[in-house]
C-alpha positions as CSV (number, residue, x, y, z in Angstrom):
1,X,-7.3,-7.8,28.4
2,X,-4.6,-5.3,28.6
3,X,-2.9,-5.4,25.3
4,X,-6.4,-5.4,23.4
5,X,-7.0,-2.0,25.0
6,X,-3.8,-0.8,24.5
7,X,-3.3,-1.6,21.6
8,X,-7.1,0.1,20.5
9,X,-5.7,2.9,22.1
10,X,-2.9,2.7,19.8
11,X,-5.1,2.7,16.3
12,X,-6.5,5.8,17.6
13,X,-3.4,7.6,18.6
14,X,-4.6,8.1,21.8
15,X,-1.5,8.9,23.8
16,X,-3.6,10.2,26.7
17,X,-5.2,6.1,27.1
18,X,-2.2,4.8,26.2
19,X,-0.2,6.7,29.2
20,X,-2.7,5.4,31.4
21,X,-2.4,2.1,30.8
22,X,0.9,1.6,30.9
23,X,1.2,2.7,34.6
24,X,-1.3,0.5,34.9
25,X,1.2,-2.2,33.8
26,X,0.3,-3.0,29.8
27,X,3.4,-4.3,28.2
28,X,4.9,-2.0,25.3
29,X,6.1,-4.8,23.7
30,X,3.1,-7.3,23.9
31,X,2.7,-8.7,20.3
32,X,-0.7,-9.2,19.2
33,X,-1.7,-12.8,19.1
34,X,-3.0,-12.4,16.1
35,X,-1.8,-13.3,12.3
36,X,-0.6,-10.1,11.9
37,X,1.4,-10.0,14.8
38,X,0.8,-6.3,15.7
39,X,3.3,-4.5,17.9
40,X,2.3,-1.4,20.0
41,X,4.7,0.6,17.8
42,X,3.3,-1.0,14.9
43,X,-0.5,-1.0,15.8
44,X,0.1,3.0,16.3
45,X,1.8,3.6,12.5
46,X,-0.3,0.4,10.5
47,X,-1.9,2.2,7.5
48,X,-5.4,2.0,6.4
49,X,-6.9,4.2,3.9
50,X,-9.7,5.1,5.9
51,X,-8.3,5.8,9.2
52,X,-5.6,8.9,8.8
53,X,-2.8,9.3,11.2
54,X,-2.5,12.6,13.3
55,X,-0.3,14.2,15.8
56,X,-1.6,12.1,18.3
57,X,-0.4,8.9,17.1
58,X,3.2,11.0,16.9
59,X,2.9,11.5,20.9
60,X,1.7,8.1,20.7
61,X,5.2,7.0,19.4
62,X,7.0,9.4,22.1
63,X,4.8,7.8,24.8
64,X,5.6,4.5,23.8
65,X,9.3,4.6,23.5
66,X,9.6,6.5,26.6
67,X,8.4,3.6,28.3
68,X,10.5,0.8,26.6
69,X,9.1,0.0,23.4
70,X,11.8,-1.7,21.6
71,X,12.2,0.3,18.1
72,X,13.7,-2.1,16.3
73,X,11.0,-5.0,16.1
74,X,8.9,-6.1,12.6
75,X,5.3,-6.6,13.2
76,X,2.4,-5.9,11.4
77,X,1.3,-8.3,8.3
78,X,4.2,-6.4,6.2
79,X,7.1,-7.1,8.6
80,X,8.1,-4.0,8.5
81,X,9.3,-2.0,11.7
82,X,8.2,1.3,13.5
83,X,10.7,3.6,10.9
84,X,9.2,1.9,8.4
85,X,5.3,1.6,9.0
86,X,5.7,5.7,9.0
87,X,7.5,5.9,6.0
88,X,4.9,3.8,4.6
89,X,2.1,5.7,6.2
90,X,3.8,9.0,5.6
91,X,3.8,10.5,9.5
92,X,6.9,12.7,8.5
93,X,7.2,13.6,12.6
94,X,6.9,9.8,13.1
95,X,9.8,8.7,10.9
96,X,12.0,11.5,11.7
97,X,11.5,10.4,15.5
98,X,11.9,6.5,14.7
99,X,15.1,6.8,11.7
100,X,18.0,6.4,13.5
101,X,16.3,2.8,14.1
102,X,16.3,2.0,10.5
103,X,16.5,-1.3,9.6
104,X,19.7,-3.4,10.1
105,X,18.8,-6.5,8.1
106,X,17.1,-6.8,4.5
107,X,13.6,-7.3,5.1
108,X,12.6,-11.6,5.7
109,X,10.2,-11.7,2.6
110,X,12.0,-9.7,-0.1
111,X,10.9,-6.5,0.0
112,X,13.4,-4.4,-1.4
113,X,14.8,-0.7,0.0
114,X,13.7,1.0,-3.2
115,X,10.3,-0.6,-3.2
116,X,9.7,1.2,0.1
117,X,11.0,4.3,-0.6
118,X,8.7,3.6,-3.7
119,X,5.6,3.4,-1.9
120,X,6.8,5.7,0.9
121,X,3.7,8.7,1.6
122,X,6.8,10.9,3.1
123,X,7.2,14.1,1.4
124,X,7.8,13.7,-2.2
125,X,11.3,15.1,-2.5
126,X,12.8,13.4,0.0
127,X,11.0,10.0,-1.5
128,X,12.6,11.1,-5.2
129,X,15.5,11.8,-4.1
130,X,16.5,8.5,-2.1
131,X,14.5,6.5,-5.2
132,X,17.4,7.5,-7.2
133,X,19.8,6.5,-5.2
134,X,18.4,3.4,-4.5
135,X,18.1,3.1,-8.1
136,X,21.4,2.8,-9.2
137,X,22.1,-0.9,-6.9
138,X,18.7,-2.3,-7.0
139,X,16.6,-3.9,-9.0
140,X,13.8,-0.8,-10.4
141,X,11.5,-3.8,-11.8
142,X,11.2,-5.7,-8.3
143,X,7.8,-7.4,-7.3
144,X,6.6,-7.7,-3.9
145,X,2.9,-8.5,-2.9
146,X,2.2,-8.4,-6.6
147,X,2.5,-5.0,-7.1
148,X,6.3,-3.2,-8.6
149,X,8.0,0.2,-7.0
150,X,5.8,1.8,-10.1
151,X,2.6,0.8,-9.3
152,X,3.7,1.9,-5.4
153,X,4.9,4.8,-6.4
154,X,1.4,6.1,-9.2
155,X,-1.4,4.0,-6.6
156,X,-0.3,4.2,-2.9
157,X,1.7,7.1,-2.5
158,X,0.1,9.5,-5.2
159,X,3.7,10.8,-5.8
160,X,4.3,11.2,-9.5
161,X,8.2,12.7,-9.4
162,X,8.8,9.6,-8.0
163,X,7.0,7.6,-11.1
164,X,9.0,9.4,-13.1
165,X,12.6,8.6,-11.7
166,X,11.6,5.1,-11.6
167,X,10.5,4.8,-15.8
168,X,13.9,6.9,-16.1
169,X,15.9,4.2,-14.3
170,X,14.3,1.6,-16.1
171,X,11.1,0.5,-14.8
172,X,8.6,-1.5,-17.2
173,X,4.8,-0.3,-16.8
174,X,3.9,-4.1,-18.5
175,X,5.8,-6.1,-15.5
176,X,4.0,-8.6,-13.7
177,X,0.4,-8.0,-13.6
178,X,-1.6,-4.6,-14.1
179,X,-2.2,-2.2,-10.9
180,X,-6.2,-3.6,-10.6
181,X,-4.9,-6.9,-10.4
182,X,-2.2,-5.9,-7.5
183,X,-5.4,-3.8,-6.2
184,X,-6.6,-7.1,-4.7
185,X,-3.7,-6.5,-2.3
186,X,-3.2,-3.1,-2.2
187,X,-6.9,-1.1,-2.2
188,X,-5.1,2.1,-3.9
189,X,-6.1,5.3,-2.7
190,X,-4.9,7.3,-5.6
191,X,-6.0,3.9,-8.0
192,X,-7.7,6.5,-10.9
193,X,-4.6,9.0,-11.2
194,X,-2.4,5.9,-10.8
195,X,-3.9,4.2,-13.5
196,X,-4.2,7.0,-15.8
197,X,-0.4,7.6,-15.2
198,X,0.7,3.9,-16.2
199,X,-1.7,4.1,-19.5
200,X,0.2,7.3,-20.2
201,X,3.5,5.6,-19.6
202,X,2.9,2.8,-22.1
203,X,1.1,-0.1,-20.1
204,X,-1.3,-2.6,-22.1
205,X,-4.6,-2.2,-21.6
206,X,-5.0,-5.5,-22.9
207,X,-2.5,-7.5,-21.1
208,X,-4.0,-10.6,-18.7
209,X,-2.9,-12.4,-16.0
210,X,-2.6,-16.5,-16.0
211,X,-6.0,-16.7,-15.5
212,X,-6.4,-14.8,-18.2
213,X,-8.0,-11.7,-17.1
214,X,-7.8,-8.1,-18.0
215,X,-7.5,-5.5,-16.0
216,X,-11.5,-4.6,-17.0
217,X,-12.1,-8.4,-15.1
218,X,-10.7,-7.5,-12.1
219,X,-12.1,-3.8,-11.9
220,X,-15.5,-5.5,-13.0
221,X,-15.0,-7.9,-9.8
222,X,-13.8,-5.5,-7.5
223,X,-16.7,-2.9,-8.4
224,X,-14.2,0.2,-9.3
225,X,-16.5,1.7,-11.7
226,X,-14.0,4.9,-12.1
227,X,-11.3,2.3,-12.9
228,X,-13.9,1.2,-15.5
229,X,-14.5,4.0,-16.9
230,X,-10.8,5.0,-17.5
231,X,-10.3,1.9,-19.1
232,X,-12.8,1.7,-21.2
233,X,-11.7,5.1,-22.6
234,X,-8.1,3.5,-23.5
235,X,-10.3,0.4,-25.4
236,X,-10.0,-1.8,-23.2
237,X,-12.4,-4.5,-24.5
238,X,-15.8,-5.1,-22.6
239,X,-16.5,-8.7,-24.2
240,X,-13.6,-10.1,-23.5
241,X,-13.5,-13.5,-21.9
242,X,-11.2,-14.9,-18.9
243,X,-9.7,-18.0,-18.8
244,X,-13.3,-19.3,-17.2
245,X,-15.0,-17.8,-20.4
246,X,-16.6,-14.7,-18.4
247,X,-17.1,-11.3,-18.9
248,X,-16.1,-8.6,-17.1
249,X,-19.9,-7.6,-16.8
250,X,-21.2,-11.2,-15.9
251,X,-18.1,-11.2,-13.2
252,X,-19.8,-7.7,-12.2
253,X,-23.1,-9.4,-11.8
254,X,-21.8,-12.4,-10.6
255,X,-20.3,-10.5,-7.7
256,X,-22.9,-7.7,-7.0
257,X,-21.1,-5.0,-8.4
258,X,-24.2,-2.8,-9.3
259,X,-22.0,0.6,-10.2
260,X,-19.8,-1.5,-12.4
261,X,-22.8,-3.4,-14.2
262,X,-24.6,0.1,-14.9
263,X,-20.7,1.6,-16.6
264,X,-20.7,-1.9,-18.7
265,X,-24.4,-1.8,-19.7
266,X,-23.6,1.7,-21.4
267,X,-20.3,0.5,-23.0
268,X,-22.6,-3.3,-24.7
């Protein structure tokens, strides 16, 4: 099908393939027929840790809107649109190609202005210095997908300036649940540094969620041994039970989590 191969040729900014099949008639603007709704646009910029974005996803977007693509439309599972997909991803030639198509409307599930230019991986000044704009008519303690503007901020984007102007305009390191917990969500890249940065800043190692787990549960579950580490250096507790009476090591075992088991085993 056309907008399968298209849009594959999109992921891998591939501006060559994706030339060639639009004079062979793929649509621009054929939305995937899938959950997350995937634009061209939006296949081009989605983020994933372990696929990087080059200059040829930039021609990609040239290609693209040369031919029609509407700039304006949200796709992806975030329902965000092209602009911001590479604000999010941080393609600086991307976003300085798609921002005069900023969004018009507030976003349909919440997500706030400042909790994108939060999470944004563009340059860091220019992220620190609309934060603190943003700052002063929005809410710095907003949750969206779990995770706050802070935890965006320390665990996607790696940007710590940015951290900074956030706990100076008021942001709460305890709000909501702890970065491992919106880790289930999120996959951090910079996770370790991110952590380390909220502990610094005054965040409970302690604190549980209403299932009562710990930060050490869900690192257990999710097998971030590093994670473990770093909190079992802050005393986080490795007995501790969750609202199901477990451990974080028999959650570790329970899920297969060898690294995490063998970091446990040397804290018992």
């Amino acid at each position: 099908m056309k907008w399968q191969l298209l849009h594959k040729a999109c992921w891998a900014g591939d501006a060559e393939e994706v030339t060639r099949l639009l004079d062979a008639g793929a649509d621009p603007n054929q939305v995937a027929p899938t959950n997350w709704r995937q634009t061209p646009l939006g296949r081009t910029l989605e983020f994933r840790i372990t696929s990087p974005k080059h200059d040829g996803h930039v021609d990609t977007v040239r290609v693209l809107l040369q031919r029609g693509a509407d700039p304006k439309v949200r796709s992806t599972s975030l329902d965000l649109t092209p602009y911001q997909l590479a604000a999010f991803c941080g393609l600086e030639p991307a976003a300085a190609i798609l921002r005069e198509f900023a969004a018009e409307t507030p976003h349909p599930t919440g997500m706030s202005e400042l909790w994108l230019a939060s999470a944004s991986r563009l340059s860091e000044p220019t992220a620190v210095e609309s934060v603190r704009e943003l700052a002063r008519r929005e809410d710095v303690n907003s949750i969206w997908r779990h995770a706050t503007p802070l935890m965006m901020a320390a665990g996607h984007a790696g940007h710590y300036r940015v951290a900074d102007a956030l706990m100076e305009a008021g942001a709460d390191p305890n709000l909501g649940t702890s970065i491992l917990h919106a880790s289930c969500d999120w996959h951090f890249e910079h996770l370790v540094p991110g952590l380390r940065y909220l502990l610094k800043a005054g965040w409970d190692v302690h604190s549980r969620d209403s299932a009562g787990q710990t930060a050490l549960h869900k690192a257990a579950f999710l097998g971030y041994a590093a994670a473990i580490r770093v909190l079992l250096e802050h005393g986080a507790d490795p007995a501790v039970r969750d609202g199901s009476g477990l451990t974080p090591m028999e959650l570790a075992r329970r899920w297969g989590k060898g690294a995490a088991v063998r970091v446990l085993e040397r804290a018992a």
